[in-house]
N, C-alpha and C positions, 0 to 999 in steps of 0.2 A: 230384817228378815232373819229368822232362827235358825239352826242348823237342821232342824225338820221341816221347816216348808216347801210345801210342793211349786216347782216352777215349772209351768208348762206355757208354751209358744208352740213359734215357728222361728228356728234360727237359719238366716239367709246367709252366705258367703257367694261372695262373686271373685273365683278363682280368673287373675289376670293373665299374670303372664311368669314366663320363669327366665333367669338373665343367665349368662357365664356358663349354664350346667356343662358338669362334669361328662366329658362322652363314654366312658367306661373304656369301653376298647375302641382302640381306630381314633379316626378323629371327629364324628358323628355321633349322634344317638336319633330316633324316633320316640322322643319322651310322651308320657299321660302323667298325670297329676291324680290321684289315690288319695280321698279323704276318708279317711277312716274316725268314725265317729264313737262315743263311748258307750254306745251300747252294740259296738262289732259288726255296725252296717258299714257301708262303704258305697260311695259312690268317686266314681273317676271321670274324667273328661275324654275329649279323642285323642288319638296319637296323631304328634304333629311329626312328621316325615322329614329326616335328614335335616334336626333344628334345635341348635343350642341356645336358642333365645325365642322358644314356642310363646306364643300366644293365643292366649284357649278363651278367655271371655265367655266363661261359662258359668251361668246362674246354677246355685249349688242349695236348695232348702229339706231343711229336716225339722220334722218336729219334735218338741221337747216336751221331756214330761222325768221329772224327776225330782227326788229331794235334793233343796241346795247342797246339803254334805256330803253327794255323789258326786258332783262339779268332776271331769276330768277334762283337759287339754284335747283339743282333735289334734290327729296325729296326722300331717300333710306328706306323703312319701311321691316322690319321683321313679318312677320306670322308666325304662327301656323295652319298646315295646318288639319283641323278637317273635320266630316263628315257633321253636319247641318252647322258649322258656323265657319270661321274661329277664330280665335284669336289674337289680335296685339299683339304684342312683344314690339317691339322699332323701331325707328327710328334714322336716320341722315339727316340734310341736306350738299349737297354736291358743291361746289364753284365749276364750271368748265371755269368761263371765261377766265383763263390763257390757255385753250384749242385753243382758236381764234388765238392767237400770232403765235401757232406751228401747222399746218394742218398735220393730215397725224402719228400723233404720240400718243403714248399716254402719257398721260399728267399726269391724273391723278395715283397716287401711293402712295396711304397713307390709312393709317389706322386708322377710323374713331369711336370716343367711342359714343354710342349708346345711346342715351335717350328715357323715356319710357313716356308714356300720364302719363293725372294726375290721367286718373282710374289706370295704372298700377303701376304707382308713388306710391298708396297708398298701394296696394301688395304687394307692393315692398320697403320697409324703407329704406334700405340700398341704393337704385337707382343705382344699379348695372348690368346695360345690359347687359354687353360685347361690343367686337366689330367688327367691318367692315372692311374688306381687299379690297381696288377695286387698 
């Protein structure tokens, strides 16, 4: 495959679950899961209510249509889901070009450790997120 061939599907992730997350303030969070894809869509899950080890079992597909030498990472971001203003948590980026090779299955199945901005970096000393099941 060239660095101009067009790859178009449908890429499926089935966001599992999240372990450990970090609760920002207090000892709680109400996290969603925020996948942010590379052409700036986004689709997120529901808010699991007073749960640092949510589980969201939510079928996630997008379609794809792009040249391989566009390839970027989805970007997996955790919230805090609040009344005025959310809250970030953490993030992962997620590799899914080995997706392309195999249509139709999922690919990905790994558990992703989570990192935090550098505002939450600093709240955070230890840089202990937790992590990401997809």
């Amino acid at each position: 495959m060239d660095a101009g061939e067009l790859i178009s599907g449908t890429l499926k992730i089935r966001a599992i679950h999240g372990k450990n997350l970090w609760p920002d303030e207090g000892t709680t969070s109400d996290p969603y899961l925020k996948i942010v894809f590379w052409n700036k869509k986004t689709q997120r899950t529901k808010t699991k209510k007073k749960d640092l080890n949510p589980v969201w079992l939510k079928d996630i597909t997008m379609p794809v249509e792009m040249k391989k030498g566009q390839y970027k990472p989805l970007r997996c971001e955790i919230y805090d889901d609040d009344l005025i203003r959310d809250d970030f948590i953490a993030y992962c980026d997620v590799p899914w070009i080995s997706c392309i090779g195999n249509p139709n299955k999922w690919m990905i199945d790994e558990i992703f450790k989570l990192r935090g901005s550098a505002n939450t970096e600093k709240k955070n000393p230890d840089k202990s997120f937790g992590e990401l099941y997809l």
